[in-house]
PAZAPA-4460 file (N, C-alpha, C; in steps of 0.05 Angstrom, whole numbers, plus 32768, in hexadecimal, padded with zeros to 4 digits):
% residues 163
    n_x    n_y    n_z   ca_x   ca_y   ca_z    c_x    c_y    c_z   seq   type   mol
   8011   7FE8   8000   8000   8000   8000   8012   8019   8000     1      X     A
   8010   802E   7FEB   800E   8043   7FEA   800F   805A   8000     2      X     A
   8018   806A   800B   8010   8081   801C   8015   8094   8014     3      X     A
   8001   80B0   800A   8016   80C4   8006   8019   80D4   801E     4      X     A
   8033   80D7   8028   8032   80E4   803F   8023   8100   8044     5      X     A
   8026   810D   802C   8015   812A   802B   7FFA   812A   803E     6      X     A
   7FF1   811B   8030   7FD1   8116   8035   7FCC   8108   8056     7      X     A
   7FE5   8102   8063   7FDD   80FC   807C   7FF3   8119   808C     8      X     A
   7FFF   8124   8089   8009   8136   809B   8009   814E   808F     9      X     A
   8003   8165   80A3   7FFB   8180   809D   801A   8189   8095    10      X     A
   8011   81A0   807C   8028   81B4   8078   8037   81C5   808B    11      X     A
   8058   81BD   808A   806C   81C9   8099   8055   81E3   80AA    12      X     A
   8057   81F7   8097   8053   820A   80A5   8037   8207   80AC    13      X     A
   8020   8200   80B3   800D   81FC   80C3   801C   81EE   80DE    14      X     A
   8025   81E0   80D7   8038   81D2   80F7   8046   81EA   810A    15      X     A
   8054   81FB   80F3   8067   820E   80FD   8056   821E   8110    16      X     A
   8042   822C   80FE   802C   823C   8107   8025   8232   8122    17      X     A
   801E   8219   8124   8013   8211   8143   8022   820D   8159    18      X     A
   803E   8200   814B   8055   8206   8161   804E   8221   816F    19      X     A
   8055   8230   815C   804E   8252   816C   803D   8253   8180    20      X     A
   8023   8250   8174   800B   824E   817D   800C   8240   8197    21      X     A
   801B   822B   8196   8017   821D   81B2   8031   8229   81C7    22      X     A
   803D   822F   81BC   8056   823C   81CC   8052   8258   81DC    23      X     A
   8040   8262   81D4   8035   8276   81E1   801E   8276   81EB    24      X     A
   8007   8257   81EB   7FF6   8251   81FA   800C   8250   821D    25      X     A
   8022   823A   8213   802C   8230   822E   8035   824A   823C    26      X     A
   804C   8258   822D   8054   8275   8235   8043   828D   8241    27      X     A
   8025   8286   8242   800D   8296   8249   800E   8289   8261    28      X     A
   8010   826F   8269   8007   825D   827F   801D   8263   8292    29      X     A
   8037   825D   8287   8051   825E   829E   805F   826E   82A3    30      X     A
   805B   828E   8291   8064   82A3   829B   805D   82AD   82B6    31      X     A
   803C   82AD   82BD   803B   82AC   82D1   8040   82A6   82EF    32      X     A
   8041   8284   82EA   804C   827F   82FB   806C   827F   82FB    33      X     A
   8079   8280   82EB   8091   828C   82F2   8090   82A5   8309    34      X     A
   8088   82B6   82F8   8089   82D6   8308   807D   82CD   8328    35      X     A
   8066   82C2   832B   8068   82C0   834C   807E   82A4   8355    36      X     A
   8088   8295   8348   80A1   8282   835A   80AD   8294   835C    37      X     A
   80B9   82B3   834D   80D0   82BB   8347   80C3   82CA   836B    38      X     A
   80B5   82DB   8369   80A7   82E8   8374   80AD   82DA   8395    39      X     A
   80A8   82CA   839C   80A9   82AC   83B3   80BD   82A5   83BA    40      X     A
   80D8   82A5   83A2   80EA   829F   83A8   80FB   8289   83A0    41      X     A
   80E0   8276   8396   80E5   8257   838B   80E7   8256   8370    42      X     A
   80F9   8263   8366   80FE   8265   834A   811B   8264   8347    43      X     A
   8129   824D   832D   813E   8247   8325   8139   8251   830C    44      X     A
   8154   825A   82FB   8151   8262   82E6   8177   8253   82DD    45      X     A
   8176   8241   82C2   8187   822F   82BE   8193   823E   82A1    46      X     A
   81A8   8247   8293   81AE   8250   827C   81C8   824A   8270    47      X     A
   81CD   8241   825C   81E1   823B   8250   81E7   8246   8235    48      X     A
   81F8   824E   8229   8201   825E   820E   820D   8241   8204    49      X     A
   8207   8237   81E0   8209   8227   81D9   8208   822C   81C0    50      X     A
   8223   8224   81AB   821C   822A   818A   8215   821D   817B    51      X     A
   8200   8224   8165   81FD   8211   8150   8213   8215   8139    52      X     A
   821F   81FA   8136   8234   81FD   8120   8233   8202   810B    53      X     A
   8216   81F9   8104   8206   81F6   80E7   8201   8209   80D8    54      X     A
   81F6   8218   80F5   81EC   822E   80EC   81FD   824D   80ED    55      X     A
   8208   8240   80FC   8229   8263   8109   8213   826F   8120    56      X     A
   8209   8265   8126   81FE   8276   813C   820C   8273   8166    57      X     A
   8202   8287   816F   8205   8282   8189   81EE   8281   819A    58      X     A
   81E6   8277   81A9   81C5   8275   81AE   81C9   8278   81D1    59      X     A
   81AF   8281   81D7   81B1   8282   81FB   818D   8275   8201    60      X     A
   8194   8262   8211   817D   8253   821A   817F   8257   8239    61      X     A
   8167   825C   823D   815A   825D   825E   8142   824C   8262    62      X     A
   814B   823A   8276   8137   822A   8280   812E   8230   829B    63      X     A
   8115   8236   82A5   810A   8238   82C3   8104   8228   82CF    64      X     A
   8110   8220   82E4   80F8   8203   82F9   80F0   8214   8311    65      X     A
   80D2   8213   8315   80C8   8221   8332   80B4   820D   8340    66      X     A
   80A9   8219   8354   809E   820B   8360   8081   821B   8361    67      X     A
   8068   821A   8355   805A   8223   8361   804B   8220   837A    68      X     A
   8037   8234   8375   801D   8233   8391   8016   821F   8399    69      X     A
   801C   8204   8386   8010   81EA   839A   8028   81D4   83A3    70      X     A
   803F   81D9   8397   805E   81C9   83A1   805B   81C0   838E    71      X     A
   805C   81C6   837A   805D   81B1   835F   8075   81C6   8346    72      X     A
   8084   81AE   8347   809D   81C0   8339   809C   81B9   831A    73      X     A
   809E   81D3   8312   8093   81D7   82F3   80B1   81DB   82E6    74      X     A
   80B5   81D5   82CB   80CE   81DD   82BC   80CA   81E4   82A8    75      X     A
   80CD   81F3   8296   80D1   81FC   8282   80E4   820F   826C    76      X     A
   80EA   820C   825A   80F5   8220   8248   80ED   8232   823F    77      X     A
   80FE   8248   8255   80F1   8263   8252   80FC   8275   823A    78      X     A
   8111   8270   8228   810E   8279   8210   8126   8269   8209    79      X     A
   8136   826F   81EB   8143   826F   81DC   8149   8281   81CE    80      X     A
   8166   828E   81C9   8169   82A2   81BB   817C   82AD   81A8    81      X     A
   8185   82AF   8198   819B   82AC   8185   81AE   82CF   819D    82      X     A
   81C8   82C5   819D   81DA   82D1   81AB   81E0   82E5   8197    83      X     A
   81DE   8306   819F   81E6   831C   8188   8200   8311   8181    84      X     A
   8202   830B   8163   821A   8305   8156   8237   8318   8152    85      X     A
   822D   8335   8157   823D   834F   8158   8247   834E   817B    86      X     A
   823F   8340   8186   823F   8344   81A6   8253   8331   81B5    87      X     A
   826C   8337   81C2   8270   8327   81CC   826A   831B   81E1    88      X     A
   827D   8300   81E8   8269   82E7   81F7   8278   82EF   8213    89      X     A
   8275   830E   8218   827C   830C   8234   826A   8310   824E    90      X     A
   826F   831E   8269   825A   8319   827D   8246   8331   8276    91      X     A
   824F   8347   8276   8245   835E   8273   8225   8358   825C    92      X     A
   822D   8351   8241   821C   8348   822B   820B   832F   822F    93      X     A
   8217   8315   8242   81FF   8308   8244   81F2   830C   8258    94      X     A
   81F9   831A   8275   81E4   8328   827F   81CD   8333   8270    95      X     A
   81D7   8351   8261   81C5   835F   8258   81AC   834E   824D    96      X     A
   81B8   8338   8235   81AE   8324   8227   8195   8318   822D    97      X     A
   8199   830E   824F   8192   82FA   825B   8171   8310   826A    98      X     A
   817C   8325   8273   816A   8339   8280   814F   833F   8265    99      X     A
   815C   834C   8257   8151   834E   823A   813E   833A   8238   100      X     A
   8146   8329   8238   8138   830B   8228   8120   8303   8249   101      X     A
   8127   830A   8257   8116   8308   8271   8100   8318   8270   102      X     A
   810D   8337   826E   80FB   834A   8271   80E3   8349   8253   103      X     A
   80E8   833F   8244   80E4   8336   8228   80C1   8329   8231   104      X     A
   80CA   8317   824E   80B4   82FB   824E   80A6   8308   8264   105      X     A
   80AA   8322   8271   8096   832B   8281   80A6   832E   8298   106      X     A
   80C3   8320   829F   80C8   8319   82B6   80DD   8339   82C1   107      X     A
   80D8   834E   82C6   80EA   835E   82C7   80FA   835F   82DD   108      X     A
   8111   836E   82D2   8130   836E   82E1   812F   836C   82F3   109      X     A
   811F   8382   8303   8123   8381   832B   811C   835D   8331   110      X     A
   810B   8350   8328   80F9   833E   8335   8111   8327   832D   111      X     A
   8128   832B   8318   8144   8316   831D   8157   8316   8338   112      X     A
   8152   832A   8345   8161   8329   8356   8154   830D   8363   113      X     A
   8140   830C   8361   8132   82EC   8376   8137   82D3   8369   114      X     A
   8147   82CE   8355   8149   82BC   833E   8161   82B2   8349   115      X     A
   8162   8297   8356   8179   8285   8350   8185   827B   8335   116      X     A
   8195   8286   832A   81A7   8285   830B   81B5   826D   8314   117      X     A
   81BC   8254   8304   81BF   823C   830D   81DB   8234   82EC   118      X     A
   81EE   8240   82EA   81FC   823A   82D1   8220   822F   82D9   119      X     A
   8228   8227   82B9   8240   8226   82BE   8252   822E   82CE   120      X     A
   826A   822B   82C7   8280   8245   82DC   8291   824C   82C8   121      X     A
   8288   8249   82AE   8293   8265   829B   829D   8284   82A2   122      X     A
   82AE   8285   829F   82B5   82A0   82A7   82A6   82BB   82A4   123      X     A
   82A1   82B5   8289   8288   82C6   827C   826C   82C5   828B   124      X     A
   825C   82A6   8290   824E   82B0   829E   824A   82B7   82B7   125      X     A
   8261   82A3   82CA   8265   82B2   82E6   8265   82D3   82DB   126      X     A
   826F   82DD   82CF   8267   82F6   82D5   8250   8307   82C5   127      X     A
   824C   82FC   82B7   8223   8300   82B2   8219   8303   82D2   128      X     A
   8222   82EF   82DB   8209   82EB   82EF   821E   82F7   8305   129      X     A
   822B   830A   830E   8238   8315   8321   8223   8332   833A   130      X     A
   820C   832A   8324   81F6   833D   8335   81E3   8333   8334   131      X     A
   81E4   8317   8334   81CD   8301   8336   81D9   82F5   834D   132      X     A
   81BE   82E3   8353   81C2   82CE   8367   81CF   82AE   8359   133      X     A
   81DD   82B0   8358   81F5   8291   833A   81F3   8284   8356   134      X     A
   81EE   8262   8346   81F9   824E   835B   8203   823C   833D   135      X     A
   821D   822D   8349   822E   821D   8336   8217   8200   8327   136      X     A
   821D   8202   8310   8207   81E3   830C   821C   81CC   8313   137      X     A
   8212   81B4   831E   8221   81A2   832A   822A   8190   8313   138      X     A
   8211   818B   82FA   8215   8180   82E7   822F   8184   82D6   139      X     A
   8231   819C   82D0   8245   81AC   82C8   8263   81A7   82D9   140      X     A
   8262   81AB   82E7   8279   81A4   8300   8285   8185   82FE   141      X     A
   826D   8177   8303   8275   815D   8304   8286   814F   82F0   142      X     A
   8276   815D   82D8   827B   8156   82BA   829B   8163   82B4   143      X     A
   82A4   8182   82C0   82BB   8184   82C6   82C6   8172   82CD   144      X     A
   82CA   8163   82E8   82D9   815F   82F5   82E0   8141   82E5   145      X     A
   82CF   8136   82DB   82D0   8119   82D2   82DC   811B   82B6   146      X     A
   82E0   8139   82A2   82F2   813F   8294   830D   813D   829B   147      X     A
   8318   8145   82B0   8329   8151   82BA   8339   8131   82C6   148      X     A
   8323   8123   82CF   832D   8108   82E4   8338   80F4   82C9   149      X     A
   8328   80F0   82B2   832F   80E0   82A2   8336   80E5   8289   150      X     A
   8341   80FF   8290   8356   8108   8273   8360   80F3   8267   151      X     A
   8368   80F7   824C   8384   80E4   823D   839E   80EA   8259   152      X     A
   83A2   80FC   8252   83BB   80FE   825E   83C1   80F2   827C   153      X     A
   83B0   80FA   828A   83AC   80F3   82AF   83AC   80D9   82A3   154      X     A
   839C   80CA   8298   83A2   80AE   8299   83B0   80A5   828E   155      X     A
   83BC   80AF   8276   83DB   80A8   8271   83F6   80A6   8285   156      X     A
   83F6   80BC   828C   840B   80BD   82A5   83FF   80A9   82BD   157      X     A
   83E0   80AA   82C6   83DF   808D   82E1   83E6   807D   82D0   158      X     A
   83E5   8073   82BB   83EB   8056   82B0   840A   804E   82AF   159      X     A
   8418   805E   82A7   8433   8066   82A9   8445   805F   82B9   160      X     A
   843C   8070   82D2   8442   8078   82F1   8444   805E   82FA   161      X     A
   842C   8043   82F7   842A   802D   8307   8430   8015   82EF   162      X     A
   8440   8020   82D6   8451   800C   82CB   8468   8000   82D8   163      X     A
***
């Protein structure tokens, strides 16, 4: 049997269209409660700068986990954003970046001061977040350290050492 796929799945851009459409149903729902976790206190905010190769771009993604009014911890991706290409990738610019792109979703500047910033220990963004509340990500750390423990080289030389 035959299928033409046409005839069973809608055109790209009708899909595209509803992505939207639904992305700003959810973004209607969780902005809110963002702003009162932020508001409460129980609000994490998670971000990492990451390039597409493909494309030459530099991108900045923020993810939120809070807790609302009933203890039930919500997560979400609070945006994505192509990194100004004219801009460098230092603390000063992804601050701004990061505020921008906040203030962008409703969430304005004063109300970051209550935002646990949860990232790397990039030099750049430690100092993004040098007027934020930064706590180190452990994932990040760990993943350091287990770089660092099972280098080529470190295990070249223990192998060596106990020839």
């Amino acid at each position: 049997m035959v299928v033409d796929v046409q005839k069973i799945l809608p055109h790209s851009t009708t899909i595209s269209r509803r992505l939207g459409d639904i992305a700003e149903e959810v973004k209607e729902k969780f902005i809110p409660e963002v702003q009162e976790a932020i508001k409460e206190g129980t609000c994490a905010v998670d971000y990492d700068m990451w390039s597409d190769r493909y494309v030459k771009t530099d991108n900045l993604t923020a993810t939120c986990q809070c807790i609302n009014k009933d203890w039930q911890l919500k997560s979400n991706v609070l945006m994505t954003a192509e990194f100004p290409p004219d801009e460098k990738r230092d603390g000063k610019n992804i601050r701004k970046e990061v505020e921008d792109e906040m203030e962008d979703l409703g969430i304005a500047r004063p109300l970051l001061k209550r935002v646990k910033f949860v990232t790397d220990e990039g030099s750049n963004i430690r100092a993004a977040q040098s007027e934020h509340n930064r706590l180190s990500c452990i994932a990040h750390n760990l993943a350091t350290v287990l770089r660092n423990l099972l280098s080529d080289s470190l295990l070249s030389e223990e192998s060596s050492s106990k020839a």
